[in-house]
C-alpha positions as CSV (number, residue, x, y, z in Angstrom):
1,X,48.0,-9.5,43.9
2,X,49.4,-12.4,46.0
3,X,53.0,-13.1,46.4
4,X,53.8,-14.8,43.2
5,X,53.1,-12.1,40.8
6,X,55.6,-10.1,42.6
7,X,58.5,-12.7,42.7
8,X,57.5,-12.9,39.1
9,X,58.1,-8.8,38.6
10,X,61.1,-9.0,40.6
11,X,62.6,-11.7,38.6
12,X,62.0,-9.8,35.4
13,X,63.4,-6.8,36.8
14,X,66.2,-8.4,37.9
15,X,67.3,-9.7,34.6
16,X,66.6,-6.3,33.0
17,X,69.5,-5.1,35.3
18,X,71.7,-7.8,34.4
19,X,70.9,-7.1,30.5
20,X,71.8,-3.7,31.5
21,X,75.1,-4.4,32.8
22,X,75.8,-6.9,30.1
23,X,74.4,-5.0,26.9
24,X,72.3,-6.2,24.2
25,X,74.8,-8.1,21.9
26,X,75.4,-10.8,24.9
27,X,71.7,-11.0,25.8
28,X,70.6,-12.0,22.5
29,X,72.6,-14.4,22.6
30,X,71.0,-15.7,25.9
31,X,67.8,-14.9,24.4
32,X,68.7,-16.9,21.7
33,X,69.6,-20.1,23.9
34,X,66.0,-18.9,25.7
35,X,64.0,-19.6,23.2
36,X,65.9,-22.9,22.1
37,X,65.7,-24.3,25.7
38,X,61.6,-23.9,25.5
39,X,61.6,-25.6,22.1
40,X,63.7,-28.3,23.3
41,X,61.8,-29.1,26.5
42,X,58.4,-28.3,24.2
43,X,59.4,-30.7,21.5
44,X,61.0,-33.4,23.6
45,X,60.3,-32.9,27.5
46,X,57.1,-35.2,28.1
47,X,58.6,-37.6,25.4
48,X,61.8,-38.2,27.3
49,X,60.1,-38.4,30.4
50,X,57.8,-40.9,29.1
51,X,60.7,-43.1,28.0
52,X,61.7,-42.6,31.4
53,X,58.5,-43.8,33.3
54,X,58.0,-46.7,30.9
55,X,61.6,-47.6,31.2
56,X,62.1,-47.3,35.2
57,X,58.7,-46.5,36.6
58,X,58.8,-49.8,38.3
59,X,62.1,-49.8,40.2
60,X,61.7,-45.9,40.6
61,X,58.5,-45.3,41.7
62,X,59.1,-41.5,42.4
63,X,59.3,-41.0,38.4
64,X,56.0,-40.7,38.2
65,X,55.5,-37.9,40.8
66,X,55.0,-34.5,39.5
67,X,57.6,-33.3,41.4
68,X,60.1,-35.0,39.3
69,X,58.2,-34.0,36.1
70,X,58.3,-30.6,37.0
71,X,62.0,-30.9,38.2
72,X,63.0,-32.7,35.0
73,X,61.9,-30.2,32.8
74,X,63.0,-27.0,34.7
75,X,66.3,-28.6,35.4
76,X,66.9,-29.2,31.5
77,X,65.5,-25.7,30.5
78,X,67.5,-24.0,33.3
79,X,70.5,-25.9,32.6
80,X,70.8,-24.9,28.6
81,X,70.2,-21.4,30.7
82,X,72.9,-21.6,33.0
83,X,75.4,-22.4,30.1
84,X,74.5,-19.5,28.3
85,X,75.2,-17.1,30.9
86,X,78.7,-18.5,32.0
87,X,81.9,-18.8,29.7
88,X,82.3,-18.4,26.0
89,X,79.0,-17.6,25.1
90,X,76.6,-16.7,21.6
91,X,77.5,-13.1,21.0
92,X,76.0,-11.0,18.6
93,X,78.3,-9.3,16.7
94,X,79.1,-5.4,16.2
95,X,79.9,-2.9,18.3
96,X,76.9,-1.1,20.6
97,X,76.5,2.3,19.9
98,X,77.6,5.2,22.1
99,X,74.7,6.9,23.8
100,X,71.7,5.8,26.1
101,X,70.8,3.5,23.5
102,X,73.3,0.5,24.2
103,X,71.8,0.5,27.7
104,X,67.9,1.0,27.0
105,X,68.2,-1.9,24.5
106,X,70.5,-3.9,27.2
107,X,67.2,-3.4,29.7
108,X,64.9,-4.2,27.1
109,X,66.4,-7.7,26.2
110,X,67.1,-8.6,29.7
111,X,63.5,-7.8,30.5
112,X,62.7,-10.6,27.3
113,X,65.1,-13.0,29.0
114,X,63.4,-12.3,32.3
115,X,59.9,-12.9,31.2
116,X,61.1,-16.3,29.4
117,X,63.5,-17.2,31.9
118,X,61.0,-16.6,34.8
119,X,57.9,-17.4,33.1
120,X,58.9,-20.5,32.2
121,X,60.0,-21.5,35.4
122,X,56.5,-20.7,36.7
123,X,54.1,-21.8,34.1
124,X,56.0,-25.6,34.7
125,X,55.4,-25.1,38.5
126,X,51.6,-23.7,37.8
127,X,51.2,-26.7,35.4
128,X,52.5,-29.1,38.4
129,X,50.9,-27.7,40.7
130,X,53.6,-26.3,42.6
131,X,55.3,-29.2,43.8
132,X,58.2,-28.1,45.4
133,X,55.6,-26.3,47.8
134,X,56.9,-22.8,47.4
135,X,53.7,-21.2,46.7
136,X,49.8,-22.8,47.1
137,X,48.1,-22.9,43.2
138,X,44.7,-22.5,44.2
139,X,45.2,-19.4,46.1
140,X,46.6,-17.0,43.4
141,X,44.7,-14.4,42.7
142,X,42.5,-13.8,39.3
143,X,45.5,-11.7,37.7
144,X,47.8,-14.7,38.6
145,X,45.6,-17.0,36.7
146,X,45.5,-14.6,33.5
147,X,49.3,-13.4,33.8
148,X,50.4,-17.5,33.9
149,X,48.3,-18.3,31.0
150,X,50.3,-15.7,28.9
151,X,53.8,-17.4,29.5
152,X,56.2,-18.6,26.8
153,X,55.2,-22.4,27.5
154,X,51.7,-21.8,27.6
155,X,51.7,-19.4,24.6
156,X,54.3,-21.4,22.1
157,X,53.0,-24.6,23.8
158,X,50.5,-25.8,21.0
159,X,52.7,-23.3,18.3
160,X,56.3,-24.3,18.5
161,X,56.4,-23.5,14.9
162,X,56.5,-20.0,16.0
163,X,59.5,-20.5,18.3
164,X,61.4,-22.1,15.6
165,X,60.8,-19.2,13.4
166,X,61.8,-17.0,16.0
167,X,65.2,-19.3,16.5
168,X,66.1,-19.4,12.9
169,X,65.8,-15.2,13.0
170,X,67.7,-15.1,16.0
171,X,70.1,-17.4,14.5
172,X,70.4,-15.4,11.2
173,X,71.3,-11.9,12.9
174,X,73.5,-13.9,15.1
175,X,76.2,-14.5,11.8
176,X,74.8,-11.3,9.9
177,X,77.4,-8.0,10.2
């Protein structure tokens, strides 16, 4: 494995600990807002950046690089992202249960939020390749290549039908007591 794939684990580790700490009712809800941020960059990212670059590409030349495409859309998707972790956020209601259940699921849904968090972070960079120069595209190693063609981008990519399915059942348990 090269680098990558472990700033990749570590990532998704790290968010298990933080679903940990925050518990599963909270992390849905950050799940939920995960999976609305990839269907709204899906749907609409290379639309509004195409607006963009017809609009401005001749005043703005640097609109057309990739690293602004690749900044554009992780800046939207991480800034839905950011919102959901700070302030008032979506909450699932109920109470956790008592026992080593509340903080198994807490892992478990952080790990989710990890692996679309981080994976879509890095399937936009793979897709650029890696513009902001923090890691070379054409030396990753063969699991790289497999592991970034199973991220939520690339797998919801050409089905966002399945994303909105998984939003609107989110979205249900979110009111449901």
């Amino acid at each position: 494995m090269t680098g990558i794939e472990y700033v990749w684990i570590s990532a998704v580790l790290l968010f298990g600990v933080v679903g940990l700490v925050r518990t599963y009712p909270r992390e849905l809800g950050v799940t939920t807002m995960c999976v609305a941020a990839l269907l709204l960059v899906l749907q609409f990212g290379d639309k509004a950046l195409a607006f963009l670059q017809r609009q401005f590409a001749e005043d703005f030349t640097w609109l057309i690089s990739r690293r602004f495409e690749a900044g554009f859309l992780l800046v939207i998707f991480l800034t839905v992202i950011f919102i959901s972790y700070q302030g008032i956020t979506l909450r699932f209601k109920g109470t956790p249960p008592q026992g080593p259940v509340t903080p198994v699921l807490g892992f478990l849904v952080g790990l989710l939020n990890g692996y679309f968090i981080s994976g879509t972070v890095w399937a936009y960079m793979h897709r650029y390749g890696y513009p902001f120069g923090l890691s070379d595209g054409e030396q990753l190693s063969k699991f790289a290549l497999r592991l970034v063609k199973s991220m939520p981008p690339e797998l919801f990519g050409a089905r966002p039908a399945y994303l909105l399915g998984l939003l609107l059942l989110l979205l249900i348990l979110s009111v449901w007591q």
